[in-house]
N, C-alpha and C positions, 0 to 999 in steps of 0.2 A: 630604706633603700640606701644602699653605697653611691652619694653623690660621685665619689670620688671614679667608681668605677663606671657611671654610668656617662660620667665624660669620655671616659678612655673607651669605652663602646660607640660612642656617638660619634670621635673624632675616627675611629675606625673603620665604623662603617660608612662615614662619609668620603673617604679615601678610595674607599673596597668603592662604591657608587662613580666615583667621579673616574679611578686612574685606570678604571676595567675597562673602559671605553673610550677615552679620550686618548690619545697616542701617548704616554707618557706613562706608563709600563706601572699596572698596579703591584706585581710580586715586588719591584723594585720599590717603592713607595712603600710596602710593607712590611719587606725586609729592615730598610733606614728606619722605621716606627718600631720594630719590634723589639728593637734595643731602647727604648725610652715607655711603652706600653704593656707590661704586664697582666693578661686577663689569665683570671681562674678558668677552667675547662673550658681552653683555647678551641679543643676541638670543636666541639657543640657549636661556638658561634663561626668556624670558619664557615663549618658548613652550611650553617642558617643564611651568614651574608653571601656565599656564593649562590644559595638557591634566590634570596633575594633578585640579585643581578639578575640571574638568569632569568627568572619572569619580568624581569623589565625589559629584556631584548624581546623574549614571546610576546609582550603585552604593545612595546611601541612597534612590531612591525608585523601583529594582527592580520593585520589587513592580506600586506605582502604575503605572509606568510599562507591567507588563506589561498589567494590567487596562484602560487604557487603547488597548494596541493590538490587542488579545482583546474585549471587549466597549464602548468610549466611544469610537466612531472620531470624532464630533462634536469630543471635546476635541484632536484634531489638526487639526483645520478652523478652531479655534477659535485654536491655535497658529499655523498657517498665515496667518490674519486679524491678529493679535498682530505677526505677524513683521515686517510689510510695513512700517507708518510706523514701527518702530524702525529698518529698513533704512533709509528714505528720512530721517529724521531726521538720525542717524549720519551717513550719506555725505554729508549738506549740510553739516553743522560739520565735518565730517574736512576736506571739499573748499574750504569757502567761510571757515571759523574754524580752522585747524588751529592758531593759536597759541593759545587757549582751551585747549588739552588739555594744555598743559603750562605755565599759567600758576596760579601760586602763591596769589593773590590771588583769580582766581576760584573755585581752592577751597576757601579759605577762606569765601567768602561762602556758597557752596554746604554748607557743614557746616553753615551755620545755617539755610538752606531746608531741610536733611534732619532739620534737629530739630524745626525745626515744623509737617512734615510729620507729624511721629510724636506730638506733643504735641499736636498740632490732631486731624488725624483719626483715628490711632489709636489716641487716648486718649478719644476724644469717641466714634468709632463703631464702632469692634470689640467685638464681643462672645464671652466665654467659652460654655461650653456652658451652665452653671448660670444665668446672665444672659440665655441664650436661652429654657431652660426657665420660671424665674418670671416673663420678660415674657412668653411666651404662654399660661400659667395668668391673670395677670394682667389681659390683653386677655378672654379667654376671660370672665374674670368680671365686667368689663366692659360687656362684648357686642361689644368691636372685632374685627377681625380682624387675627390677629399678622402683623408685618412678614414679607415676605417674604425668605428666608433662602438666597442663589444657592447650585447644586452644580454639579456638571458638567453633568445634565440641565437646568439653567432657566440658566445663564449665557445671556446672546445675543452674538448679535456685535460691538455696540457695544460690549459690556462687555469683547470682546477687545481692541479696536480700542484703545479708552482703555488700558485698562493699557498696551497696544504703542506707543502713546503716550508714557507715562509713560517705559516703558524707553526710548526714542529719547532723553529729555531725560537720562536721565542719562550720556551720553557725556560731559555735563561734570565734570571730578573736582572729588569733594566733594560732588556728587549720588549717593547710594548707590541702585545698581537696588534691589536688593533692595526698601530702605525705600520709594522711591516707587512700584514697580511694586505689593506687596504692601497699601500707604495706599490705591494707584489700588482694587486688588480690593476694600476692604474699605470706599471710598467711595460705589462700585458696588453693596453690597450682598449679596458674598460672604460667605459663612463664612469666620471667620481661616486653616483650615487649609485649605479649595480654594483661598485667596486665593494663600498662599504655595507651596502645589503647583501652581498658575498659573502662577507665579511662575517656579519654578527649571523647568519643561517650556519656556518661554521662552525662558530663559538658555542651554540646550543649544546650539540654533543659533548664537546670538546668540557664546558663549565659542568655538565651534567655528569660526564665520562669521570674529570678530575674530583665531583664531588663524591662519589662511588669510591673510587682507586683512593681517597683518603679514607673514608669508613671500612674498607677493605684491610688497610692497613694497621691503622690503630686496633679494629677485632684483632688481627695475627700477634702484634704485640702485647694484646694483654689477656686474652685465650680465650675461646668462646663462654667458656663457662665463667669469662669476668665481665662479661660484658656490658653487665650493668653500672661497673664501674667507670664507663667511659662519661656517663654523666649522671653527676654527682645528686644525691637525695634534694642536697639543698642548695643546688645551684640555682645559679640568678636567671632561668630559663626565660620566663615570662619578657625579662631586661634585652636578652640576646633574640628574642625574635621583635621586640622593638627594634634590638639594629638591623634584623635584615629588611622589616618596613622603610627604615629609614636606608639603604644599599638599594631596594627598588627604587623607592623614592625620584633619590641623586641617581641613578641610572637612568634611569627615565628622562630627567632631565638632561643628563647628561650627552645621551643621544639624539635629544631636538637640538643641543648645541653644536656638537658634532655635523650633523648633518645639514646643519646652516652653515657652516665653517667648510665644508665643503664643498658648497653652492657657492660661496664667494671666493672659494679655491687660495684660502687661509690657511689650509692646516699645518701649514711650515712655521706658523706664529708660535707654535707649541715647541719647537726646538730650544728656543734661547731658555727657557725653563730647564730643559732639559740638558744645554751647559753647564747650567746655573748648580743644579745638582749633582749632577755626574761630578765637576770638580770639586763642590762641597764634601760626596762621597766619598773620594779617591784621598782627599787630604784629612779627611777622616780617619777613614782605614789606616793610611802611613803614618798618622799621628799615636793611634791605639798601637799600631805594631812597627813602634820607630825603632825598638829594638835590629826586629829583622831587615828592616828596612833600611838602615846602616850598615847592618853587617850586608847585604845584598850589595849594595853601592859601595861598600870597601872592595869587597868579592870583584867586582866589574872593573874599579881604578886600579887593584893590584895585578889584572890579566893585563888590563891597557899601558901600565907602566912597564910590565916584563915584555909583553909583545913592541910593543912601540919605543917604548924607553930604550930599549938595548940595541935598539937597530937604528937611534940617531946616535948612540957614542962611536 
């Protein structure tokens, strides 16, 4: 076995597990890695780790999930409504922007929208259970009447529509769904935890839709009749469904963290991370392409010296 490579599978798939759910934008995190991570028939294992994830959102929210198609058929309709402008979002920047998705720079900028997504409205309008309870004692004593507090029965369909919204925008890396879709539900006026069980009932399609729309892709680029070429006689298959054990794994856990972090109405802890990188990023990028990035900034002081310069002599 390739020690060497079964690191760079393991640090991969543990990224793919942890950044696909925690607000902290996996494409972005894999984007920064895929300049330092080289795997042989890339293809093969995205798709493995992304089916990974995806059974660790089926698998931790089972239950939910069953209650939902047993008694809440609404919150599939609801899904349904959700899905649509994340589909038609997606497909415009895939189709119309596809160099945005693997552009360096704009992930970086996007770690810093997703921080102050979470610093803004998560920190300003989510509320714990305890925080629910003493502002409607509160009100109560008052005489107001307490905010109301969305479930599966009073969500509407705007408030799907927006979150599906929300996830269509973050096709761009560096935008984490999680974080914006989960800020969209609790903007809305969800409870933190239907916000984020919104949330990942969502993402099913969406990780499932994305993994399709890549096998789709790669067949058209190398013709059906090569198709066996897309993975290779002797590749390290056996290695790469270890990593998407290991992507359920870390998801799995990922989401009992998650969803304790949002019971203590934490999730804005994940921002200062997300500085942390975003400017790691950005001084990155203008490092690798300090070329253009001088001629850009000469470009900007020679308008500001002809505009400005000439109208103080």
């Amino acid at each position: 076995m390739d020690v060497d490579l079964f690191f760079r599978v393991f640090i991969l798939a543990i990224v793919q597990g942890i950044a696909e759910f925690l607000p902290i934008s996996s494409s972005g995190h894999l984007l920064v890695l895929g300049r330092f991570l080289e795997i042989p028939d890339v293809f093969t294992l995205t798709i493995l780790l992304h089916l990974g994830t995806l059974f660790s959102v089926i698998v931790f929210f089972a239950a939910k999930l069953g209650d939902v198609l047993t008694r809440h058929f609404r919150a599939i309709w609801l899904v349904f409504l959700g899905t649509i402008p994340t589909v038609a979002i997606g497909l415009f920047v895939h189709e119309r922007f596809p160099q945005i998705e693997t552009s360096r720079l704009t992930a970086g900028v996007c770690f810093f929208v997703t921080a102050l997504l979470l610093l803004t409205i998560m920190r300003r309008n989510s509320r714990t259970e305890d925080e629910e309870y003493y502002e409607k004692i509160a009100c109560e004593e008052e005489g107001f009447e307490p905010p109301v507090i969305k479930t599966v029965e009073n969500t509407t369909w705007w408030d799907a529509i927006v979150v599906g919204i929300a996830q269509g925008f973050a096709v761009l890396p560096g935008l984490s769904r999680s974080g914006a879709t989960i800020s969209a539900g609790v903007m809305r006026g969800m409870r933190n935890e239907w916000s984020a069980e919104f949330s990942f009932f969502l993402s099913i399609p969406v990780i499932a839709g994305g993994a399709i729309l890549e096998i789709i892709e790669q067949v058209k680029a190398v013709g059906l009749e090569n198709v066996g070429t897309l993975i290779q006689p002797d590749s390290n298959l056996l290695l790469y469904f270890f990593g998407a054990l290991v992507s359920f794994a870390v998801g799995w856990i990922s989401l009992f963290y998650l969803m304790q972090m949002l019971k203590a109405g934490k999730l804005h802890y994940f921002a200062f991370w997300l500085f942390l990188i975003g400017t790691a990023t950005i001084v990155w990028t203008c490092v690798d392409h300090k070329e253009q990035v001088m001629g850009a900034v000469n470009s900007v002081w020679s308008f500001l010296q002809a505009r400005f310069g000439g109208a103080g002599q």
